[in-house]
N, C-alpha and C positions, 0 to 999 in steps of 0.2 A: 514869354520866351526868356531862356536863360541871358543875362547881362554876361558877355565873353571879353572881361579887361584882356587884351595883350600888350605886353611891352616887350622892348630889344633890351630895355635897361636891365643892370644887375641887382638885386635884391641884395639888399643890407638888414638881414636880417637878426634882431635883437634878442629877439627871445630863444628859450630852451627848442634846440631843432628834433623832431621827430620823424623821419621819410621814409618811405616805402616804395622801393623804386625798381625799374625797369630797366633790365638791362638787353642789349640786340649782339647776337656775335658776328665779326665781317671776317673772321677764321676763312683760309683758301682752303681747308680741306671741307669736304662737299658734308660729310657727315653731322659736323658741329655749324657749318655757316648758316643764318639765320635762325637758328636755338636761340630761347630768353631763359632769362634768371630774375628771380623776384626776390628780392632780398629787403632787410630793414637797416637805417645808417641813422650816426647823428650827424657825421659829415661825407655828405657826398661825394667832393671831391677827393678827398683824401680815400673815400672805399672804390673808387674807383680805380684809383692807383693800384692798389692792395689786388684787387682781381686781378688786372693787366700785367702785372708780376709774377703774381704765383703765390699757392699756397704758404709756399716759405717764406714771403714776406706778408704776412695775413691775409690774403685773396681765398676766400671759399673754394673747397675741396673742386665739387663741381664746375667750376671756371678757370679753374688751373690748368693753362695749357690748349684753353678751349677758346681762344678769344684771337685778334683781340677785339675788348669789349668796347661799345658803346653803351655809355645810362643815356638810355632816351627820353624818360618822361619820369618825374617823380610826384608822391602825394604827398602834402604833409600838412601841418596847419590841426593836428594832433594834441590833443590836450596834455596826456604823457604817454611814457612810453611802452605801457599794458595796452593802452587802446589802438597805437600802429602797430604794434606787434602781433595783436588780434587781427586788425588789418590784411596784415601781412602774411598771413597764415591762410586765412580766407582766402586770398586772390592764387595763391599756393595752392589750396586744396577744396576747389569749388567744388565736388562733387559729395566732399566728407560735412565743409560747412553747415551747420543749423539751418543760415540764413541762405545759403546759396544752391541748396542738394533738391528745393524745391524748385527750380527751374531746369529740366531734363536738357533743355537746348546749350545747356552751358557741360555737357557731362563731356563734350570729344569737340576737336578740332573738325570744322568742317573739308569735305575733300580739296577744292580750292583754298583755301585758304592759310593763309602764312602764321606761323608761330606769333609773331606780332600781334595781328590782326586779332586772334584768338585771346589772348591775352585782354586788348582795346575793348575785346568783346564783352568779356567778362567784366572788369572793371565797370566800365557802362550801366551794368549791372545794378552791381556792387554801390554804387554813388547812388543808386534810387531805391535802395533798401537799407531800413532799421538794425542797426543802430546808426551806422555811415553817414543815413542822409540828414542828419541833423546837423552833423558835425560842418564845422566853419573852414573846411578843407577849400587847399590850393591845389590844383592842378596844375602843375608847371612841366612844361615842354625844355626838353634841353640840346634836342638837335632837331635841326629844323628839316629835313628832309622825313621825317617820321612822323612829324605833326599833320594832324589829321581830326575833321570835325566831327563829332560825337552825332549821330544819329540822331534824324528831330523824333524820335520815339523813345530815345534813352538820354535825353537832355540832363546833365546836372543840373540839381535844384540850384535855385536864384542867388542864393548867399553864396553858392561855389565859386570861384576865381578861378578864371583859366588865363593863365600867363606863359610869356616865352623869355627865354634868357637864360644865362650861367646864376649859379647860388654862391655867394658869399658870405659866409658864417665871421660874426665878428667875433676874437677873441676873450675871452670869459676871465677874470682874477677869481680865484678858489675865496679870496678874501676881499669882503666890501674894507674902499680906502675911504681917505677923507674926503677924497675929489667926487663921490658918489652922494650926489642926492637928488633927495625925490624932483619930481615933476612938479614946475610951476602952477599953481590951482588960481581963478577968482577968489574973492573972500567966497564965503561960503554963507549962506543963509542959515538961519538958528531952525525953521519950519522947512517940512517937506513941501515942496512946491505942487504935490500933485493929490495928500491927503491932509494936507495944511495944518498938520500936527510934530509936537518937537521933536527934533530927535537930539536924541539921547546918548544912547553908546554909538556915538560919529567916529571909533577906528572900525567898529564892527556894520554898523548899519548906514553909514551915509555912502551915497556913493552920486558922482555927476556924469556930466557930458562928456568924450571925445573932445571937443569941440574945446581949446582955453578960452575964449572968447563968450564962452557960454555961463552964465550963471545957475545952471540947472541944479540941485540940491534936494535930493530924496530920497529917502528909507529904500533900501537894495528891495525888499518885498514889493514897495509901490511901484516902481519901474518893471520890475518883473511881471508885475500886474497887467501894468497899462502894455507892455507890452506885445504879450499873450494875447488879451482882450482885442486890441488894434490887428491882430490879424488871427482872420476865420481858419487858416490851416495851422495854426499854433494852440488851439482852446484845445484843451482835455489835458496840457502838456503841463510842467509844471516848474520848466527853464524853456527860456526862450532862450530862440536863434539869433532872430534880428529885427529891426525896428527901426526905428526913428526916433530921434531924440524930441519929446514933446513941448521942449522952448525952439530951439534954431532949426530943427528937422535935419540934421545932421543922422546919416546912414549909421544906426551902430551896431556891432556886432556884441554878442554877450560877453563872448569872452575875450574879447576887446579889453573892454568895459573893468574885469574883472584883474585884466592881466596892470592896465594904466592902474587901478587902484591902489595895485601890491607896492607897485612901483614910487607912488605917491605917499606910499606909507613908509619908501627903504627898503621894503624887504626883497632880497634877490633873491636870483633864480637858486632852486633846490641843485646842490653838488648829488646826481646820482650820477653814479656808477655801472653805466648799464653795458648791453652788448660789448661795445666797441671798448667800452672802460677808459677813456682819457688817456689809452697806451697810444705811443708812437706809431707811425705808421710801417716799420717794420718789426712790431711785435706779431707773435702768435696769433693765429686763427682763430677769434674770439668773438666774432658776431654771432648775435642772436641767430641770426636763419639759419646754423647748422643743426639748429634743433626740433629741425620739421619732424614731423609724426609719418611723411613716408616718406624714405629717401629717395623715392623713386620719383617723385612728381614734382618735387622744387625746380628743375631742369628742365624747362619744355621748348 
């Protein structure tokens, strides 16, 4: 059964944000109340604003005037921002999708059934199909009268997190300062601990545990190895999800793993420039999701 962490706590989150999220309208006019909108953000809170406003202060054409909006539920936990934008499109246009045009019961809203609900439907989906279901995605709930348990038929796979709470994005400097360094490590061992051979290019190939308490020290191939190999639903694949660290047994995720490395080595997050563009929040109408392929179906 899927592990469902919940917290009330707020997320302090470090890394580069990528979400894909849900929005519910409580509009008193009967036409637009209960309508959602699927859009892509780097910061939530701030696009949230942007809707509740209006187009003229960056809120989507679509949401302008139609709300006001609640974000109910957002995805993210995205590697960057081609892969939630694909995402994002998908949950948009489930009938056009590759991966999603194969399941007819997702092509129309059921007659019972609420705009929301429809949506929850979908996603559900969506989290149990390729490329999606690999990925080390959050589910995170953001009003709690909308949260709602997922189906024991469309469970998110086990690596997923499903969490409740507000999102807090920590402020980013364009430029590493002095005050910025890497992550404290063990010494490091000279051998790989798990093919007991040297390594060599240790900014390229050595990589440890999660865990600082850990001495774990092995060639990124070895780990990736053992890790694949230690679970039967991971063989054929050629990146792991997730595992256990083979000293302390410490839960780790790949891209975990991948992101403490960067971090251990200095290197900060990449400055893109994407949808939202690091503009203020009353700049121009600049998000990604005005560039759905049918204007008709981002709206539902």
């Amino acid at each position: 059964m899927t592990t469902m962490a919940t917290t009330n706590a707020v997320d302090n989150l470090k890394s580069r944000f990528y979400g894909v999220y849900l929005l519910c309208s409580h509009s008193t006019e009967k036409r637009y109340k209960g309508k959602c909108y699927i859009g892509f953000t780097v910061n939530p809170n701030r696009r949230i604003k942007q809707h509740n406003r209006g187009k003229d202060f960056g809120g989507a054409k679509k949401t302008s005037q139609k709300g006001p909006w609640k974000m109910v539920m957002i995805i993210h936990g995205f590697p960057n921002n081609i892969a939630a934008l694909q995402f994002e499109w998908a949950w948009q246009q489930p009938t056009l999708s590759s991966r999603l045009k194969l399941f007819p019961e997702l092509k129309r809203k059921l007659p019972k059934e609420t705009y929301f609900q429809y949506n929850f439907r979908i996603l559900s989906r969506m989290l149990n199909v390729g490329p999606w279901e690999r990925l080390p995605l959050i589910i995170q709930w953001l009003e709690n009268e909308y949260e709602c348990d997922f189906d024991i038929t469309s469970l998110p796979p086990n690596h997923m997190r499903i969490v409740s709470g507000k999102i807090t994005l920590e402020k980013k400097t364009k430029k590493k300062t002095q005050t910025d360094e890497p992550l404290p490590k063990a010494i490091w061992a000279p051998e790989c601990h798990l093919c007991m051979e040297p390594i060599h290019n240790v900014e390229q190939s050595r990589i440890g545990c999660v865990n600082n308490l850990c001495k774990l020290t092995c060639h990124i191939i070895c780990l990736a190895n053992h890790l694949l190999s230690s679970d039967a639903k991971q063989r054929g694949h050629y990146i792991p999800i997730s595992g256990e660290c083979p000293l302390c047994e410490t839960p780790l995720l790949w891209i975990e793993l991948l992101q403490r490395k960067r971090r251990m080595q200095g290197i900060g997050e990449e400055q893109d420039y994407d949808s939202e563009g690091g503009a203020s929040s009353s700049g121009s109408n600049s998000d990604v999701e005005e560039i759905s392929f049918d204007d008709g179906d981002e709206f539902l």
